[in-house]
GUFI-320867 format. One line per field, with one value per residue (C-alpha): residue in three letters; x, y, z; residue number from 1. Coordinates in steps of 0.1 Angstrom, whole numbers. Each point is the difference from the previous one (the first is absolute). Example, Ala and Ser with C-alpha at 12.3 -4.5 7.8 and 13.67 -1.06 7.14 Angstrom:
2
code: ALA, SER
X: 123, 14
Y: -45, 34
Z: 78, -7
pos: 1, 2
This chain:
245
code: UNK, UNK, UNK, UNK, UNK, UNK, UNK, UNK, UNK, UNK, UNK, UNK, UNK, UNK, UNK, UNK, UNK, UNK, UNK, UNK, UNK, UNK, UNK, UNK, UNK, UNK, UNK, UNK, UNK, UNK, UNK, UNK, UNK, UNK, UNK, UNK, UNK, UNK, UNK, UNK, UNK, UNK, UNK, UNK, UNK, UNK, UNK, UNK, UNK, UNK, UNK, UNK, UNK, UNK, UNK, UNK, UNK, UNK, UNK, UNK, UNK, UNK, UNK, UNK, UNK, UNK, UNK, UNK, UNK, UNK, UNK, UNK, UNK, UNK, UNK, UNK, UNK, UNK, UNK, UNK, UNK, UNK, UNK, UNK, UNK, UNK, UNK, UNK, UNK, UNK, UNK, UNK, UNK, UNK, UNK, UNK, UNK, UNK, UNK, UNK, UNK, UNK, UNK, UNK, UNK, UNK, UNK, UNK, UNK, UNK, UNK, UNK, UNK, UNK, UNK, UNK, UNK, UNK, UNK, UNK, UNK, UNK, UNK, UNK, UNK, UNK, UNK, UNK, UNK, UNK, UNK, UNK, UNK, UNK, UNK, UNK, UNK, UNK, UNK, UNK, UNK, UNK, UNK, UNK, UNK, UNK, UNK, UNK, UNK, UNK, UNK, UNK, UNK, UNK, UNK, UNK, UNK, UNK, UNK, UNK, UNK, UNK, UNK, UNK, UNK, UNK, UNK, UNK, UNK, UNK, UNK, UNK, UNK, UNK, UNK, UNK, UNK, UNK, UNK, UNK, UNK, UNK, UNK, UNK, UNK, UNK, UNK, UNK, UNK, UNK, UNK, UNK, UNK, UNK, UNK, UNK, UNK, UNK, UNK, UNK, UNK, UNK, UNK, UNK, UNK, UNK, UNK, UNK, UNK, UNK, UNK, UNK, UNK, UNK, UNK, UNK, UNK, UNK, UNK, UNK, UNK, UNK, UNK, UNK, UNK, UNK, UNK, UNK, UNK, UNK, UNK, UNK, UNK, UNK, UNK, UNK, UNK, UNK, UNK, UNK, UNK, UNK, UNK, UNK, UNK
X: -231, 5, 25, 18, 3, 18, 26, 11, -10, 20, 18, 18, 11, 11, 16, 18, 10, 16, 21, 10, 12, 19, 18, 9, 14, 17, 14, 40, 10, -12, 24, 15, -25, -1, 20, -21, -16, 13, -34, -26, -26, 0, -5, -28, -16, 5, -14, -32, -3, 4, -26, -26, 1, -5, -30, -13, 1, -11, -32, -7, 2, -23, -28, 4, 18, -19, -32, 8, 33, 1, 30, 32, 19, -10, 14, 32, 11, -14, 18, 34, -3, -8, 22, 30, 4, -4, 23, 23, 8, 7, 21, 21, 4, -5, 22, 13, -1, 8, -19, 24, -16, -35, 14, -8, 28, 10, 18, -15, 13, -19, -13, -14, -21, -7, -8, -20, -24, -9, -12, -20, -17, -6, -17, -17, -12, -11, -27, -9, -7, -2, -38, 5, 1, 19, 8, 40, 7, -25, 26, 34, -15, -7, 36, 11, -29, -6, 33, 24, -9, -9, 33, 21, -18, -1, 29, 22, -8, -14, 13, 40, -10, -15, 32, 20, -20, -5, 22, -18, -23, -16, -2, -13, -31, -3, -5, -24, -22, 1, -3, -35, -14, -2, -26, -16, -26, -6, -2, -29, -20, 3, -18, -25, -9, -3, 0, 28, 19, 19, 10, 7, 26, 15, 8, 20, 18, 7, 16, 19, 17, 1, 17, 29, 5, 3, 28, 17, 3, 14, 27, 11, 6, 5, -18, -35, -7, -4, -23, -21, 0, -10, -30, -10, -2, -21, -25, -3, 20, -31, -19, 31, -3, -38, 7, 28, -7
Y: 8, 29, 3, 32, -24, -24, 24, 28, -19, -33, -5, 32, 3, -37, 6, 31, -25, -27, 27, 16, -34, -8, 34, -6, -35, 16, 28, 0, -37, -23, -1, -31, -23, -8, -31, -32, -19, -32, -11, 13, -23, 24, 30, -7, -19, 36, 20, -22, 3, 38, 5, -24, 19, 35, -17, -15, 33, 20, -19, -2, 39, 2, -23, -1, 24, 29, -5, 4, 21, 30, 21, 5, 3, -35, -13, 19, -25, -29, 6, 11, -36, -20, 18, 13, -16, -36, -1, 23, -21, -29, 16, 17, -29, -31, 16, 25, 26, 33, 34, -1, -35, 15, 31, 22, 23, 37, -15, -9, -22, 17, 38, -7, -24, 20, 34, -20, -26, 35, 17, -25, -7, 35, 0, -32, 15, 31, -19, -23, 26, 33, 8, -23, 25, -14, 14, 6, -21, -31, 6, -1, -28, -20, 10, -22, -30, 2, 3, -9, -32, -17, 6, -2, -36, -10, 21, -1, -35, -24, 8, 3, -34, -13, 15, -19, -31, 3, 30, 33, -5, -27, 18, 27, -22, -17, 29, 16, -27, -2, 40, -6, -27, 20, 21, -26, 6, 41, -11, -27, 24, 28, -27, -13, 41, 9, -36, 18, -36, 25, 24, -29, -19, 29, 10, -29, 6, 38, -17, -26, 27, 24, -28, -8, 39, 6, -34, 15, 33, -15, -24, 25, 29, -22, 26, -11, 39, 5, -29, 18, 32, -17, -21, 35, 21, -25, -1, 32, 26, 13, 5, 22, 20, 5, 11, 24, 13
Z: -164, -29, -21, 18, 34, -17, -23, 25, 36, -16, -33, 2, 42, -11, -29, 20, 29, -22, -24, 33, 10, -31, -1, 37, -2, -31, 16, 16, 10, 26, 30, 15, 13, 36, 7, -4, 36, 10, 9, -26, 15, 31, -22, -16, 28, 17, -28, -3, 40, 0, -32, 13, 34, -17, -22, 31, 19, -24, -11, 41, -2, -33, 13, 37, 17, -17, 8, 32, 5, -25, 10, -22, 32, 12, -36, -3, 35, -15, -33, 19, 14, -30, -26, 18, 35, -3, -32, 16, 32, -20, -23, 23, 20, -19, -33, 19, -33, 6, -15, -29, -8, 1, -25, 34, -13, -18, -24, -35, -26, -34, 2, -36, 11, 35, -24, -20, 25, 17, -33, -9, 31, 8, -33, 8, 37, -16, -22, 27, 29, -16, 12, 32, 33, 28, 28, 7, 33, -21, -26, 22, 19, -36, -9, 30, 1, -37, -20, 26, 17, -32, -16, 34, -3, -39, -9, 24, 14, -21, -31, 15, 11, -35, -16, 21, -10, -36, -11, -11, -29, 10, 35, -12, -16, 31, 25, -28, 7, 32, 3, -19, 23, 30, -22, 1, 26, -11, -32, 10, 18, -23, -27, 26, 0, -39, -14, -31, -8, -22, 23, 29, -28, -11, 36, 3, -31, 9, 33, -17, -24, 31, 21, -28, -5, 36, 4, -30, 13, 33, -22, -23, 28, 29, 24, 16, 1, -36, -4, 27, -7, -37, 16, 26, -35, -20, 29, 8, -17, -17, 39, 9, -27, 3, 36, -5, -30
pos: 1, 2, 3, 4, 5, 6, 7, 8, 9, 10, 11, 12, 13, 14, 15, 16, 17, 18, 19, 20, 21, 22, 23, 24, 25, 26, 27, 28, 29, 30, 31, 32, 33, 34, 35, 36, 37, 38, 39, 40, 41, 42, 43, 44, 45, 46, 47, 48, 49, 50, 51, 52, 53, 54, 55, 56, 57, 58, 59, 60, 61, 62, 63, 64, 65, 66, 67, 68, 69, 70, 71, 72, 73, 74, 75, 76, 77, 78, 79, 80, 81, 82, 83, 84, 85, 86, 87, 88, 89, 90, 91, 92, 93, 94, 95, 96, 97, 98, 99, 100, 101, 102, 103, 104, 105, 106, 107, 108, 109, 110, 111, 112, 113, 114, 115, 116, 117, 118, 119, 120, 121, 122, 123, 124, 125, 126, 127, 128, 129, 130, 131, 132, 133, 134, 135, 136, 137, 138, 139, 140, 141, 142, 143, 144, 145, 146, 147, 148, 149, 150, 151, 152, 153, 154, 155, 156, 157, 158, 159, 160, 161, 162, 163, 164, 165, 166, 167, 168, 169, 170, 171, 172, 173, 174, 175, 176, 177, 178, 179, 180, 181, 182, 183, 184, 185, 186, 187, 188, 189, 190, 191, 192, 193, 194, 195, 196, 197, 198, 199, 200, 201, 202, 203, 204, 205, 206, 207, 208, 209, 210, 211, 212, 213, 214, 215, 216, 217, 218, 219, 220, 221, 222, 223, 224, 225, 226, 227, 228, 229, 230, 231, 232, 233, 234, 235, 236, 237, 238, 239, 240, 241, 242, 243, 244, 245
């Protein structure tokens, strides 16, 4: 592991992540928490019960279902069923919470913080994906099973419900953690491939900062559309440029 891995691949995207994170939880004012649950208990046992599902699925997918079923289009049902229609049902049915409680909605609370989340992810996508070549209906299709699901799930689901149960900072911790265990099973297999024990713990630190950023971005602007466009720039702004450009 050289020196030039460790200083522009780690210390400085880190150092970038967590400054961008201060200067967000800095900027404008956070807005009035979401009312606190009369049964916390149930919140987290439903957070822990929708993460350990996704990790579940997801490490089936990684060392099971691949080997045997490579299509993106088998996937993109799966993941509509793990991320967005089993948490959805119960939602709508056992809370009964509207769109406006999952910040499905035009309006935004902080246009600072909206202008600048998309800056500095579309700076962040650019030096993640600039050379990658994708082509454009892989890239509208990871728009929706990529960037949306997972923050219509840890966004918009699980961390409104860990607000409710512990107010917002700690929430935001919380569903940080959470949103890094489900790498869990990527991240194992990607070390089982290169054997980098940098590389695999720095990925979870990149997700844990990526995680709180994301739940900020959705607290402070109270819009789950910002926090995805966010997450659909950092992941891939750089490919769209490389194929329109």
């Amino acid at each position: 592991m050289d020196i030039y891995y460790l200083y522009f691949v780690i210390f400085i995207p880190a150092l970038f992540y967590i400054i961008l994170l201060i200067f967000i939880n800095n900027l404008g004012e956070y807005p009035v928490p979401l009312p606190r649950s009369e049964n916390r208990r149930k919140e987290c046992i439903e957070v822990v019960m929708y993460t350990s599902i996704v990790i579940i699925y997801l490490a089936l997918d990684v060392f099971v279902f691949r080997r045997f079923i490579d299509s993106i289009y088998n996937a993109l049902v799966f993941n509509t069923i793990i991320f967005l229609a089993i948490p959805l049902l119960y939602i709508r049915y056992r809370d009964h919470w509207t769109s406006n409680d999952l910040g499905i909605t035009y309006k935004v609370k902080s246009r600072w913080v909206v202008i600048v989340s998309i800056i500095a992810y579309a700076y962040i996508g650019v030096t993640n994906t600039l050379t990658a070549e994708i082509s454009w209906y892989l890239l509208l299709i990871f728009l929706y099973s990529n960037a949306f699901l997972e923050e219509f799930l840890f966004r918009g689901v699980i961390l409104s419900k860990l607000e409710r149960a512990f107010g917002q900072k700690r929430a935001l911790i919380y569903q940080g953690i959470f949103f890094m265990s489900i790498h869990i099973p990527v991240n194992s297999f990607n070390f089982l491939l290169d054997g980098n024990v940098v590389r695999f713990i720095s990925m979870f630190g990149f997700q844990l900062l990526n995680g709180i950023i994301f739940g900020l971005i959705f607290i402070k602007t109270k819009n789950l559309w910002i926090s995805v466009i966010c997450h659909y720039l950092a992941n891939w702004f750089g490919a769209i440029l490389t194929l329109f450009l």
